[in-house]
N, C-alpha and C positions, 0 to 999 in steps of 0.2 A: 544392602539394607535389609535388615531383621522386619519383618512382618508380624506386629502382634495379633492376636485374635481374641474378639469379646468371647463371652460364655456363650452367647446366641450363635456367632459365628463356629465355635468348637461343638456345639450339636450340631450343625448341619453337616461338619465335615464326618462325626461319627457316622452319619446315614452312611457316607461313601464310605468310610476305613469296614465300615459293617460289612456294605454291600461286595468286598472286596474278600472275603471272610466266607462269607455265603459261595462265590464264587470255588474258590479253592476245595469248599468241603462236597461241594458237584464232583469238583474233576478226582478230588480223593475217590471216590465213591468207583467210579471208573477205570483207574489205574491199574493196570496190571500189563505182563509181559505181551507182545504181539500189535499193544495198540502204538499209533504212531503220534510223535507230538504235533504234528499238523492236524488230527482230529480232537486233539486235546485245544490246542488251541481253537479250533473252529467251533467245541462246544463251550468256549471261556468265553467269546463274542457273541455266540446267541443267547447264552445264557445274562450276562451283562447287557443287551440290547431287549431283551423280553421283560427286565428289571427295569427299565427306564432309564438305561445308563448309555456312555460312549467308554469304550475302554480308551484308558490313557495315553497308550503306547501306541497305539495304532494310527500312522501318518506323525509322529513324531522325531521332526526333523527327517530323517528318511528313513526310519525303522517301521517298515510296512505292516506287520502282525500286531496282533491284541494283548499279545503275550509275551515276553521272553520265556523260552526254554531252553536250561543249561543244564546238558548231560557232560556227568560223569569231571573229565578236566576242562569243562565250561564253565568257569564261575559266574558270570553276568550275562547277559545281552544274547544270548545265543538264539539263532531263527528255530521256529519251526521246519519241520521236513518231516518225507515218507519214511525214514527211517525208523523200525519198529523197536521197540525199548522189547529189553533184554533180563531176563532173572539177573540179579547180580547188580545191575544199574541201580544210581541215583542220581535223581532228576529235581533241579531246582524251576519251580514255577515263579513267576514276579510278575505279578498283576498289580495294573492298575485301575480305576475307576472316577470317571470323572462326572458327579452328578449334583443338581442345585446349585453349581457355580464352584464347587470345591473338589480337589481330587484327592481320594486313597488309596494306598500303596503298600502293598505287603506280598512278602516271600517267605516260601515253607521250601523244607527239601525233603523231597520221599525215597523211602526205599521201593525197589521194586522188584517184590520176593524176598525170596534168603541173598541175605549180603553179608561179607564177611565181618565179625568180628570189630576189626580197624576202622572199617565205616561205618560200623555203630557209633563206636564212640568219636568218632569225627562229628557224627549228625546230634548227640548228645551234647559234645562239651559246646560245640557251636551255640546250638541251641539255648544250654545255659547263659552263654556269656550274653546272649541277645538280655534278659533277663538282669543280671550282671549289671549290665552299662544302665538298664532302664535305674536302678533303685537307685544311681546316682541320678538320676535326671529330676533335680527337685532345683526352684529358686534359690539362689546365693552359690549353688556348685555350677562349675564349668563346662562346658563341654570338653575338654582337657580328662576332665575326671572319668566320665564314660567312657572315652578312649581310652583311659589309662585301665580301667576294670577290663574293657574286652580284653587287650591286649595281656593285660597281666594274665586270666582265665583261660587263655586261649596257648599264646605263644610263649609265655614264661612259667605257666604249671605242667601244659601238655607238649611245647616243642611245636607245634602247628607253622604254617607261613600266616603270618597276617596281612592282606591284601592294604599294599600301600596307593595305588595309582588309583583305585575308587573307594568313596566315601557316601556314604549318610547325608541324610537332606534335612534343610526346612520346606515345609508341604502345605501349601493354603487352593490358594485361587489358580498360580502358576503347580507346576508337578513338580519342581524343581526353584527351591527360594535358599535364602541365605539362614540359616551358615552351616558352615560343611559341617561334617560328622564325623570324621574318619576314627576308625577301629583302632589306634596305635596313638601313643602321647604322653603329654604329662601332665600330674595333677597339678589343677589350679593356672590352665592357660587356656588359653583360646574364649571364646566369648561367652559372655555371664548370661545365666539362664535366669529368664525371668517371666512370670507369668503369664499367660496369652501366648511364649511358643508355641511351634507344633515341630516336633521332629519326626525323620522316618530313620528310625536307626536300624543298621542294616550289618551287622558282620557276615564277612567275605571270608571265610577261613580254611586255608589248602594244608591238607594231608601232608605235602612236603616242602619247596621253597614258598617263600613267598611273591616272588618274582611270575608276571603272566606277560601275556603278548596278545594283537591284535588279530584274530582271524582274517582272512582274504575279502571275508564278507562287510569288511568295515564296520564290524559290531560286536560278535563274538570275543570274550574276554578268554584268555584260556591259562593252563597254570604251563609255563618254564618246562617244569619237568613231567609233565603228561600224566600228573598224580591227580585225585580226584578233590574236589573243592563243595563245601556245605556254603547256606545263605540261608541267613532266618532273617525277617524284617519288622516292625512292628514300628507302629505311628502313635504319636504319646503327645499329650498335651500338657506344659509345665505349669503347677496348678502352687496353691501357698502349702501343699504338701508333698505325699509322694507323686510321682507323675501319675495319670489320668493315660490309660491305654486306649485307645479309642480305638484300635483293629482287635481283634478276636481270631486264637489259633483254637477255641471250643468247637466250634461245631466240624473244623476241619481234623481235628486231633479223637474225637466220634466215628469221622466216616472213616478217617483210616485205621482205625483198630476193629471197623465192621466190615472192612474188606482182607479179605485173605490174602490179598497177591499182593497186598504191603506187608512191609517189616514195621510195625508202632511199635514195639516195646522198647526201644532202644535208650 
C-alpha cells in the first residue's frame, strides 16, 4: 500500500532528507586516502546522534552499522571495516536518518584522489541519470518512466550494467514503503504517481555486467565481474509540478571540491 503524505508531513520529512545531507558533507570534508570506513562511519553516527537524530540503518533487521560503505565492486550494503581506502578508490556512502517520526535516505559516491578516467565518468553519467529519472517524477507519469530515463542514460547511451536485483523506495515513517523504484522499465507501467508520494530514487550502475552476488557477510551487494559500481540517491516528494527534492547534494558537493584528496570535477 502507497502511503501518501500531507504538505505538513513532507516538511518534516525534509528536516530528515536535510539532516542526512548535512551528514555526508561531514564525512566529505574528511575523506581522503589512509582513513578507514569504520571511522567514517563512527563519525556519521555521532555526527547524526549530536543532531538529534537515530541513524536509520543501525540495528536494521540485522545490519549492525549507521552506514553502509560500498567500496569500489560493492554496490550496496557493504559493512564498515579497518580497511584503509586507497588513492584510486571509490566509495559509495548510503545514509540514513531517522528524526520527528520520518526517515531520510540518500547516497553520494566519492572519489578518493586521482581516479581514472572510466570512473569519472561512470560517477558522472550515474549521477546524471539520478537527475534523469527525477524530471519524470511529476503526477500522471509512472514510475515506469523513471526507470525507463535511468536505464535509457545509463545502460542504452553508455553500455553500463543496470542493477536489476535492488531498487528505489517509498520513504515516510517506515525506511522502506511501497512502491519499488527500480532503475530499468518501461514507459507508462508500474504505479501512477501522484501527489503526497515520497520516493528515494536510487541508481545502482556497474562499470561492467549487470549481474551482483551476495557477500558472506549477508549484506554486501557486489558486481559478478569485480568491476566497480556508482550509487547516487535523492528523496523527492511528487508535488502538482516538477518533483519537490527534499535531500540536498549542495552542501556535500561544497565540501568535496574543498577537499583535495577527492576527485569533484568529474
Amino acid at each position: 500500500m502507497i502511503i501518501y503524505k500531507s504538505k505538513e508531513e513532507i516538511e518534516i520529512m525534509r528536516h530528515s532528507c536535510l539532516m542526512v545531507g548535512k551528514t555526508h558533507a561531514e564525512l566529505a570534508k574528511i575523506l581522503r586516502p589512509g582513513i578507514t570506513s569504520m571511522k567514517v562511519n563512527n563519525l556519521a553516527e555521532e555526527f547524526i546522534r549530536d543532531n538529534g537524530g537515530i541513524p536509520s540503518f543501525k540495528n536494521y533487521g540485522t545490519f549492525p552499522y549507521a552506514t553502509c560503505i560500498s567500496l569500489n565492486d560493492a554496490v550496496v550494503h557493504g559493512f564498515p571495516s579497518n580497511v584503509e581506502f586507497k588513492e584510486g578508490d571509490i566509495v559509495s556512502l548510503d545514509i540514513g536518518v531517522y528524526k520527528n517520526g520520518f526517515h531520510g535516505d540518500s547516497a553520494y559516491t566519492y572519489a578518493i584522489g586521482a581516479i581514472s578516467d572510466e570512473l569519472k565518468m561512470l560517477l558522472k553519467v550515474t549521477k546524471e541519470s539520478l537527475y534523469k529519472g527525477i524530471e519524470k517524477a511529476r503526477a500522471g507519469n509512472r514510475v515506469g518512466d523513471i526507470a525507463f530515463a535511468i536505464q535509457e542514460h545509463t545502460e542504452k547511451k553508455h553500455g553500463y550494467g543496470v542493477v536489476r536485483d535492488l531498487v528505489g523506495h517509498g520513504l515516510g515513517r517506515s525506511l522502506h514503503e511501497e512502491p519499488q523504484v527500480p532503475n530499468y522499465g518501461k514507459r507508462g507501467t508500474l504505479a501512477k504517481l501522484k501527489r503526497g508520494m515520497v520516493l528515494a530514487i536510487e541508481p545502482m550502475i556497474n562499470l561492467g555486467v549487470k549481474e551482483v552476488f551476495q557477500d558472506s557477510d549477508e549484506w554486501t551487494i557486489r558486481t559478478n565481474d569485480g568491476k566497480a559500481s556508482a550509487h547516487f540517491e535523492h528523496d523527492i516528494a511528487i508535488t502538482d509540478g516538477a518533483a519537490d527534492i527534499l535531500s540536498s547534494f549542495e552542501e556535500t558537493e561544497a565540501a568535496e571540491k574543498a577537499n583535495i584528496n577527492l576527485t569533484w570535477s568529474y
